[in-house]
C-alpha positions in Angstrom: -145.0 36.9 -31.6 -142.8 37.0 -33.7 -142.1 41.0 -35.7 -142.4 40.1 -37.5 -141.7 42.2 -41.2 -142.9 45.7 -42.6 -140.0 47.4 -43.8 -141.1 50.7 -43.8 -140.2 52.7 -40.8 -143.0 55.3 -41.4 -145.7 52.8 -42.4 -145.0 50.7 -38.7 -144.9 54.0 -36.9 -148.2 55.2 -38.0 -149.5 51.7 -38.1 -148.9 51.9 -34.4 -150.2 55.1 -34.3 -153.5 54.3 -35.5 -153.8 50.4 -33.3 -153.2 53.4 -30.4 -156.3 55.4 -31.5 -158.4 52.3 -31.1 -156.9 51.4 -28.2 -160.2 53.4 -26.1 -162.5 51.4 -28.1 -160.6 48.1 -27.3 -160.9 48.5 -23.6 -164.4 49.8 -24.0 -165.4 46.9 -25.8 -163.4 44.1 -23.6 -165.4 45.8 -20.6 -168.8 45.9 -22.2 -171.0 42.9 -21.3 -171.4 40.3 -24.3 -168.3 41.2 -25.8 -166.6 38.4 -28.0 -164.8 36.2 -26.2 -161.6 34.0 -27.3 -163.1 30.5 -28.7 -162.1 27.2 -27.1 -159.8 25.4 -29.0 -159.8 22.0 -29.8 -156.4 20.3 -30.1 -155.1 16.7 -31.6 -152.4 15.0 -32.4 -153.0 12.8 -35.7 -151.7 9.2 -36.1 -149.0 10.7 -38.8 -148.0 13.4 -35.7 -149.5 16.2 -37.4 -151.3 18.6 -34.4 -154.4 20.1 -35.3 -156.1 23.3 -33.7 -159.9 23.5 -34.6 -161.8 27.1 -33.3 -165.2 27.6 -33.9 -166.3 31.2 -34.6 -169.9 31.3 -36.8 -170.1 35.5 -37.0 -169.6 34.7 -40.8 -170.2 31.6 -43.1 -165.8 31.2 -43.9 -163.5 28.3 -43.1 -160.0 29.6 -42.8 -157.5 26.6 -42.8 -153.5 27.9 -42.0 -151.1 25.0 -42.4 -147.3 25.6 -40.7 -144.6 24.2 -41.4 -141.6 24.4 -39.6 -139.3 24.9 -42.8 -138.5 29.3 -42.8 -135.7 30.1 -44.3 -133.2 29.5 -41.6 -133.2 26.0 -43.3 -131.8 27.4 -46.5 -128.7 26.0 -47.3 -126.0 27.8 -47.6 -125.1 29.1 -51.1 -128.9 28.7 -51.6 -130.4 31.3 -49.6 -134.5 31.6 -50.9 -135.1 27.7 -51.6 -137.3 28.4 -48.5 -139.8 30.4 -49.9 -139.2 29.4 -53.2 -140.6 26.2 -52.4 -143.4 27.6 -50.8 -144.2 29.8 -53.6 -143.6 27.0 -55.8 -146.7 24.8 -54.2 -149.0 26.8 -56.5 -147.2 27.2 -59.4 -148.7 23.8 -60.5 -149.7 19.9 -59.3 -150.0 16.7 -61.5 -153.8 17.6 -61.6 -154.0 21.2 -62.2 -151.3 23.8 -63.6 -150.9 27.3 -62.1 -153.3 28.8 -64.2 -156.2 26.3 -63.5 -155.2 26.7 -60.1 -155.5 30.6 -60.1 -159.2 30.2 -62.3 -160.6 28.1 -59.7 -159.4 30.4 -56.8 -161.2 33.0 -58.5 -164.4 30.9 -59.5 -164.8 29.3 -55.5 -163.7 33.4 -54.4 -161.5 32.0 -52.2 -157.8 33.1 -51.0 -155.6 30.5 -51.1 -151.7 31.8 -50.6 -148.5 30.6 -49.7 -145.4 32.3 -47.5 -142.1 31.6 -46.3 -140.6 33.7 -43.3 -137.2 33.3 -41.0 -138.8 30.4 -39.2 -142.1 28.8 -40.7 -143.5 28.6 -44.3 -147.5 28.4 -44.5 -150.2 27.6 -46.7 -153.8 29.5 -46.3 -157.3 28.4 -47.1 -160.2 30.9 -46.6 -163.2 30.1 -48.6 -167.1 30.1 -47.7 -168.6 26.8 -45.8 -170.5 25.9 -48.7 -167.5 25.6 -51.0 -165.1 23.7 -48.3 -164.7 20.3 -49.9 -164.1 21.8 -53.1 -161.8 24.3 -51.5 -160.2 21.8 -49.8 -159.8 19.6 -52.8 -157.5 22.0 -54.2 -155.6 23.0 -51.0 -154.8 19.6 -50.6 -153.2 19.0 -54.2 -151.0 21.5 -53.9 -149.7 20.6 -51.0 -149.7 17.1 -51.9 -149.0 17.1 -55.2 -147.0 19.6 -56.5 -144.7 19.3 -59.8 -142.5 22.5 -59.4 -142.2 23.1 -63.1 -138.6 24.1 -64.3 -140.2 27.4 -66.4 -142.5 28.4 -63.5 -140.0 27.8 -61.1 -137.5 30.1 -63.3 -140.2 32.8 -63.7 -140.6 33.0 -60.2 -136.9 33.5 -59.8 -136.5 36.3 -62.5 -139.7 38.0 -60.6 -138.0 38.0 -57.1 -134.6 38.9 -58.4 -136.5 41.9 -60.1 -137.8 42.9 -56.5 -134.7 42.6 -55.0 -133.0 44.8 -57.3 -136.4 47.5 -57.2 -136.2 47.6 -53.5 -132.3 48.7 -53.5 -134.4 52.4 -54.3 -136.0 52.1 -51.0 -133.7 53.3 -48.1 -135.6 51.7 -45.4 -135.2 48.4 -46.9 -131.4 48.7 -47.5 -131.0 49.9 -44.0 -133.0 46.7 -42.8 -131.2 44.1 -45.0 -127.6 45.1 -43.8 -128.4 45.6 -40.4 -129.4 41.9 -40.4 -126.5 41.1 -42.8 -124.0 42.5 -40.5 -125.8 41.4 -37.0 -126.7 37.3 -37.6 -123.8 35.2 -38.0 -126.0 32.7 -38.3 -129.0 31.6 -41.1 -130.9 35.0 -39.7 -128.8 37.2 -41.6 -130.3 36.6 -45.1 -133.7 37.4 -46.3 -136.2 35.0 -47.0 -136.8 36.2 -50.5 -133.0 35.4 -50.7 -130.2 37.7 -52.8 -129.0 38.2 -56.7 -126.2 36.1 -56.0 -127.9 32.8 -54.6 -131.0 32.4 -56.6 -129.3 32.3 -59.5 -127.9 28.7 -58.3 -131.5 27.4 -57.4 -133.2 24.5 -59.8 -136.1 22.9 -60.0 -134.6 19.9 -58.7 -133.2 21.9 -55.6 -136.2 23.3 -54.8 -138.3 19.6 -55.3 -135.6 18.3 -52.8 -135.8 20.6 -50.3 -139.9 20.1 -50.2 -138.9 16.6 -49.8 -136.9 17.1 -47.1 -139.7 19.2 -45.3 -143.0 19.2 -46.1 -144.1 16.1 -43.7 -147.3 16.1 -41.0 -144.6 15.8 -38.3 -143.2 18.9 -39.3 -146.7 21.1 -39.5 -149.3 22.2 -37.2 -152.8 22.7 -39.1 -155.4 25.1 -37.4 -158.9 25.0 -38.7 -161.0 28.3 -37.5 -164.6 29.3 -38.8 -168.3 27.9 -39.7 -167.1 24.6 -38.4 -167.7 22.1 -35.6 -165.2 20.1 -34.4 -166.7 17.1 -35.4 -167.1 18.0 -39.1 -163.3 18.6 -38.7 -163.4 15.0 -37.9 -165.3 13.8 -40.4 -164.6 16.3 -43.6 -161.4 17.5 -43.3 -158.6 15.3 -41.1 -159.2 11.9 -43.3 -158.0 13.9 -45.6 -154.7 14.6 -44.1 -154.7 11.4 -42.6 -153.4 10.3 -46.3 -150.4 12.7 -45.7 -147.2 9.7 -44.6 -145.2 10.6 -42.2 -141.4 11.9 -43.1 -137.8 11.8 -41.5 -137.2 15.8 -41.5 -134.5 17.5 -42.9 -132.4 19.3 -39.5 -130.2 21.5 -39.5 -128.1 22.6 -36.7 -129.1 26.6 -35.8 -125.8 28.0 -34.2 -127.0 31.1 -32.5 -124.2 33.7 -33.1 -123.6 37.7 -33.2 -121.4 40.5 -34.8 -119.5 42.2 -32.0 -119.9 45.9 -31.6 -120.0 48.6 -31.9 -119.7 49.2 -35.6 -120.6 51.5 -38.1 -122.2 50.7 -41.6 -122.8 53.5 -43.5 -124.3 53.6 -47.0 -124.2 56.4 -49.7 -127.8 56.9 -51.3 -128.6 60.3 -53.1 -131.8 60.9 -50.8 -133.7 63.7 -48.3 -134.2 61.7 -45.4 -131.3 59.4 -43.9 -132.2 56.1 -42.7 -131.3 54.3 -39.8 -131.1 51.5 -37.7 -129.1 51.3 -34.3 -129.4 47.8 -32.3 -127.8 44.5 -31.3 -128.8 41.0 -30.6 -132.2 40.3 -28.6 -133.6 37.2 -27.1 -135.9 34.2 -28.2 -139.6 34.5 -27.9 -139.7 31.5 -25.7 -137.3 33.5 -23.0 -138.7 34.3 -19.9 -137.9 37.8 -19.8 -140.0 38.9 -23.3 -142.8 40.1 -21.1 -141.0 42.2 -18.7 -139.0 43.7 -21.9 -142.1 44.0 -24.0 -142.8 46.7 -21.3 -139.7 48.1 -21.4 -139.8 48.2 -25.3 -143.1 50.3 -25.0 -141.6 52.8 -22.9 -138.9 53.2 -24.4 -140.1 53.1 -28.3 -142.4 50.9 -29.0 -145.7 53.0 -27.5 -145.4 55.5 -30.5 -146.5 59.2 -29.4 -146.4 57.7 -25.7 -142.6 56.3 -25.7 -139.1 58.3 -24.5 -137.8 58.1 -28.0 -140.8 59.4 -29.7 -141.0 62.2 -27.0 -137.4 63.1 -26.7 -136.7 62.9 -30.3 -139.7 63.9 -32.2 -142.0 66.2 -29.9 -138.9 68.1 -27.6 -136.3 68.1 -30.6 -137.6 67.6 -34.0 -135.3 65.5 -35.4 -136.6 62.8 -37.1 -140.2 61.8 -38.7 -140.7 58.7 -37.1 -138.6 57.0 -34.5 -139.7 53.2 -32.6 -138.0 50.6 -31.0 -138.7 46.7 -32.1 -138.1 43.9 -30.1 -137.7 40.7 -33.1 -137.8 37.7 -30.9 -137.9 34.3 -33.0 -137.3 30.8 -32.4 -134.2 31.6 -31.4 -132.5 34.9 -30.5 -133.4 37.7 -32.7 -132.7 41.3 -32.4 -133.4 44.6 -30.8 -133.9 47.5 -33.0 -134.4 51.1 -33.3 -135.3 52.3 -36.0 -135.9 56.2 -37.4 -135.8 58.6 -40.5 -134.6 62.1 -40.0 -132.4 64.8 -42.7 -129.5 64.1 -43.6 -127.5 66.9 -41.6 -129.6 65.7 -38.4 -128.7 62.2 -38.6 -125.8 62.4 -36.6 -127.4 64.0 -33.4 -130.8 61.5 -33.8 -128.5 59.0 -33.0 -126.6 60.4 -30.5 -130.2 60.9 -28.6 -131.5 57.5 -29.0 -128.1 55.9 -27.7 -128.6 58.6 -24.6 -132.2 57.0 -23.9 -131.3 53.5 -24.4 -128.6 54.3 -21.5 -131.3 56.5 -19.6 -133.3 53.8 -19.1 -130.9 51.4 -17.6 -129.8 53.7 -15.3 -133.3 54.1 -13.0 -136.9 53.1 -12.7 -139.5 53.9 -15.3 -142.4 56.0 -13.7 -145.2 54.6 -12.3 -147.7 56.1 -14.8 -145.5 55.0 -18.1 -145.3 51.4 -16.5 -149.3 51.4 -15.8 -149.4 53.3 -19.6 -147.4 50.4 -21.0 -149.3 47.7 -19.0 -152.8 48.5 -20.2 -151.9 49.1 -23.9 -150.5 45.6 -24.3 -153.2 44.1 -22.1 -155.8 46.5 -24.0 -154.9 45.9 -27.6 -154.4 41.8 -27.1 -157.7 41.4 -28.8 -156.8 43.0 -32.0 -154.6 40.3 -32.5 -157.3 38.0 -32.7 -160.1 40.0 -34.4 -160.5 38.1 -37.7 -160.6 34.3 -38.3 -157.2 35.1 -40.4 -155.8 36.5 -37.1 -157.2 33.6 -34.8 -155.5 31.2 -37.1 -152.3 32.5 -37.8 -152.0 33.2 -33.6 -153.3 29.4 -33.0 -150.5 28.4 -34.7 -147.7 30.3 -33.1 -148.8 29.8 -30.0 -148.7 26.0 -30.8 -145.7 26.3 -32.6 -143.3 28.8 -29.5 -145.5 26.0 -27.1 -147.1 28.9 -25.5 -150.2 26.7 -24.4 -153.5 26.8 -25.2 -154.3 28.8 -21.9 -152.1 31.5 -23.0 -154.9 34.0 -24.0 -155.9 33.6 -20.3 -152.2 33.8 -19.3 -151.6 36.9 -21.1 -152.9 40.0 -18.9 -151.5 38.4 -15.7 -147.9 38.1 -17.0 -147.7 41.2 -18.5 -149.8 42.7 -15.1 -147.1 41.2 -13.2 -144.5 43.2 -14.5 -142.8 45.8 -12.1 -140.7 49.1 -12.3 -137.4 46.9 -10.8 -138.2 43.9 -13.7 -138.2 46.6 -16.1 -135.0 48.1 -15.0 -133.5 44.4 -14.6 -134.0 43.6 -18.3 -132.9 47.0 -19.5 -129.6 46.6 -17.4 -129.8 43.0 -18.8 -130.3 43.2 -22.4 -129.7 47.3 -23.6 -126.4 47.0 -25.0 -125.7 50.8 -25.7 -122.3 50.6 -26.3 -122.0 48.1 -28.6 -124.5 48.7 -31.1 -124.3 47.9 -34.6 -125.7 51.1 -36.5 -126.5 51.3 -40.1 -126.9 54.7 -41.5 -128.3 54.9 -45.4 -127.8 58.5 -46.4 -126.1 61.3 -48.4 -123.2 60.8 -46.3 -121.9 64.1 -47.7 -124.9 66.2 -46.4 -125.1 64.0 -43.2 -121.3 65.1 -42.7 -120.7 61.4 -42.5 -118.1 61.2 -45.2 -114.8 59.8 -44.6 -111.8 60.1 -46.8 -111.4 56.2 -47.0 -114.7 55.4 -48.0 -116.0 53.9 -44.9 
């Protein structure tokens, strides 16, 4: 699915790390008889053209309810990058029944999670509460999404809150190096975060912000997946009249013109800090492209399989150059990126870099051994189920899978497409899609110590 979004290059390296550790256990467990398997799914298209998704899975007494909406923040308009997830935030910050802070005391009194997101592509609102406590909980999920009031002095708080993040997170390298690199890369509504910047939110109103959820938040724009302590047919009977009440919209559109930087370019950014920061990469593909199995594999090989990948190996173990190094592939809706990604010293930057451009161009230039494509081919088809090991998990995937059109017989589909893979497909895609020599890299550094300096302040 999509990357998703941690920005720490450390924190996804040993995040890795660790999902390799369990990996035994995974396969061990997949192999062992009565292991869990992957619920049926029940899917339906409401008269209002909302789809449902309804899982049953009874190991504890929760109902987890994720509503998506296809409204990320690629829909921002321009000028007023964050409306996106300002709206999304916005759907608890008070209703014409309840204002945020009655909202937030009966959260706590039900001891439920109720949250709201906004990414690149999707915003989603999230219900997990115990069986006993679903009407209620559902009650109150569906007034603020029904009923929300947006009010100007919330809505301004919120803003003065994110602005303060944005400005806190110019001290963390990694972060930096991430935002440019997407700055520079997109030409298109990729390039800005979701939280938006300083300079756009500034020109966001309560008034912008109603519109937009106007111009979004409609049942044919959403895909609702119910998972949990719940039959289908008291989905049926307790929860869809419900949103049956929800009218059907016209939905905002807005034309996505996929376009890239041209490379290769250099960003470099002075910051008075120990380790450099850096991200070297181009543009990638969708998820829904054909090739994102075969260049999962590749990916693995190359960076994403942590202490198992060439860059890992070549960079860390043989040369000792950086703390953590990994590849990413970022496949959204449409055409995302390819990354790497990797800390090292300042006065080892330059040489880091130099290495991962020579692997990138290693790897198109023969087959990957047989044991790193079998290595790479029983990770991914091993560690599937962690993806799906909580209800939160199970909900969050339903939806994706509903929302890329993946099919409902993907779980089942997985391990053969990813088992069909071969040495020659993985070579095809690297020839195919590794652009070594035009790679947008974006170096956040002590330039001096990294001997990166230039006299005109490039």
């Amino acid at each position: 699915m999509n990357v998703r979004s941690c920005r720490s290059v450390a924190h996804r390296c040993l995040n890795l790390l660790s999902s390799q550790l369990l990996i035994f256990f995974v396969i061990v467990l997949l192999t062992t008889p009565g292991a869990a398997a992957m619920p049926a799914v029940e899917r339906t298209v409401l008269s209002n053209k909302l789809v449902v998704l309804v899982a049953e899975e009874h190991t504890l007494p929760f109902v987890t309810v994720h509503l998506l909406i296809d409204c990320g923040s690629r829909k921002d308009p321009p000028g007023r990058e964050g409306i996106a997830r300002l709206a999304a935030r916005g759907l608890l910050l008070g209703t014409s029944k309840r204002s945020a802070e009655e909202i937030n005391r009966e959260v706590d009194f039900l001891g439920a999670y109720l949250t709201s997101s906004a990414g690149s592509d999707w915003a989603a609102l999230n219900l997990k509460i115990l069986k006993k406590d679903m009407d209620r909980g559902m009650d109150l999920f569906m007034d603020v999404l029904m009923n929300p009031v947006f009010p100007g002095e919330e809505i301004r708080r919120e803003i003065d809150k994110t602005m303060a993040a944005i400005r806190a997170a110019e001290d963390q390298p990694d972060d930096v190096a991430e935002k440019a690199f997407n700055r520079e890369l997109f030409l298109s509504p990729y390039g800005h975060p979701p939280e938006g910047t300083v300079e756009s939110l500034p020109r966001i109103d309560r008034d912008a912000v109603e519109r937009f959820y106007r111009d979004n938040y409609h049942p044919n724009n959403a895909i609702l997946v119910v998972v949990g302590d719940i039959t289908p047919v008291e989905v049926k009977t307790r929860i869809l009249p419900r949103f049956e009440e929800w009218k059907e919209g016209t939905v905002f559109t807005l034309r996505f013109k996929t376009a890239f930087a041209g490379g290769p370019k250099t960003v470099k950014i002075n910051r008075p800090v120990k380790q450099a920061n850096i991200v070297i990469g181009h543009e990638g593909i969708s998820r829904g492209d054909r090739d994102f199995y075969a260049l999962s594999v590749m990916n693995y090989v190359l960076g994403g399989g942590g202490f198992a990948s060439r860059l890992f190996d070549e960079i860390r173990n043989k040369r000792g150059l950086a703390y953590s190094v990994a590849s990413y592939l970022d496949s959204r809706k449409y055409p995302g990126s390819f990354q790497i990604a990797l800390q090292t010293k300042n006065a080892s930057a330059g040489m880091a870099m130099k290495t991962a451009l020579k692997e990138m161009r290693k790897i198109r230039r023969s087959l990957v051994r047989k044991k790193e494509l079998e290595d790479a081919k029983k990770y991914l088809i091993g560690s599937f189920p962690m993806r799906i090991d909580t209800q939160e998990k199970l909900a969050r995937f339903l939806g994706q899978v509903e929302y890329y059109g993946l099919g409902l017989d993907y779980p089942d589909r997985y391990p053969s497409l990813i088992g069909a893979v071969t040495r020659g497909d993985v070579l095809r895609v690297a020839r195919k899609y590794l652009h070594p020599e035009k790679c947008l890299t974006v170096i956040v550094a002590d330039l001096k110590e990294a001997g990166l300096e230039e006299k005109d302040g490039s």
